[in-house]
N, C-alpha and C positions, 0 to 999 in steps of 0.2 A: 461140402463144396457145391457150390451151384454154377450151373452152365448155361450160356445160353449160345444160341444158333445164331450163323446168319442168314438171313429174310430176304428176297425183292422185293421191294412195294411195286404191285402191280395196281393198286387205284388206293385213292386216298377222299375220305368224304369228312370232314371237319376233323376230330381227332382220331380219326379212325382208319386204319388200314385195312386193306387185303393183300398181304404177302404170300411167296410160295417158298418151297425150300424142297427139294427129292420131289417135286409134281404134285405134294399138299401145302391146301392153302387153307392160312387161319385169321382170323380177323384178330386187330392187334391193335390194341391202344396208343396211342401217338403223343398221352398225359406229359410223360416226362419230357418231349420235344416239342413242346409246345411251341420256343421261343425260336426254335431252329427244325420244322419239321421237315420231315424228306418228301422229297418229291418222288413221282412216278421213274421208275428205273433207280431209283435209289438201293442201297441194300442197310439193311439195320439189325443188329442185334439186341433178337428175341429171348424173354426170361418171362414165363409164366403170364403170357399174352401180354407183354408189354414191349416195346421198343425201347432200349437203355442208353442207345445210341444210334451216330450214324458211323459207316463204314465202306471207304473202299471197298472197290467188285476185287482189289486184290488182295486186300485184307479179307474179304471173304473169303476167295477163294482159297487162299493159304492155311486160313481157319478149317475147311471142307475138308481141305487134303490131309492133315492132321488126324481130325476125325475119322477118316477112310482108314488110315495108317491103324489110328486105335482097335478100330472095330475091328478089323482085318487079324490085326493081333491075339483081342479075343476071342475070333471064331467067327464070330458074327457081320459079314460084310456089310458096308452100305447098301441099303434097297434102293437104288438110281443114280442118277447121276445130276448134281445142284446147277452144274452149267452146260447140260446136253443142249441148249440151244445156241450157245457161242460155239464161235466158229476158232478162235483162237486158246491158244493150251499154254 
């Protein structure tokens, strides 16, 4: 099964991103959006430094809390929190 996260684009330089997601940030190829790529405050989902799509901040977030859900499950909490800078829940 392969998963992937969701990302903010916090700057974009030709195909290339810098996302963040729990406070890291990774630079993230933008190949596959090439014809529709995200802009700055975008959010996209990441799969082995690549961007597979773009995605609602509420599709992410629902995506996050999920994940919380999991990890919490197995023991293992989230380490942060993916939207401590919004202001809305």
């Amino acid at each position: 099964m392969c998963l992937s996260i969701p990302m903010c684009v916090e700057a974009v330089t030709g195909l290339m991103a810098r996302c963040q997601a729990l406070g890291i940030e990774r630079q993230v190829s933008l190949i596959l959006l090439e014809h529709d790529p995200p802009a700055v405050g975008d959010y996209v989902m990441v799969h082995l430094g690549q961007a597979m799509q773009k995605v609602a901040e509420e599709e992410a977030r629902r995506a996050w809390q999920l994940y919380a859900q999991i990890m919490a499950e197995l023991g293992t909490p989230l380490a942060g929190e993916p939207f401590a800078a919004s202001t809305d829940d």
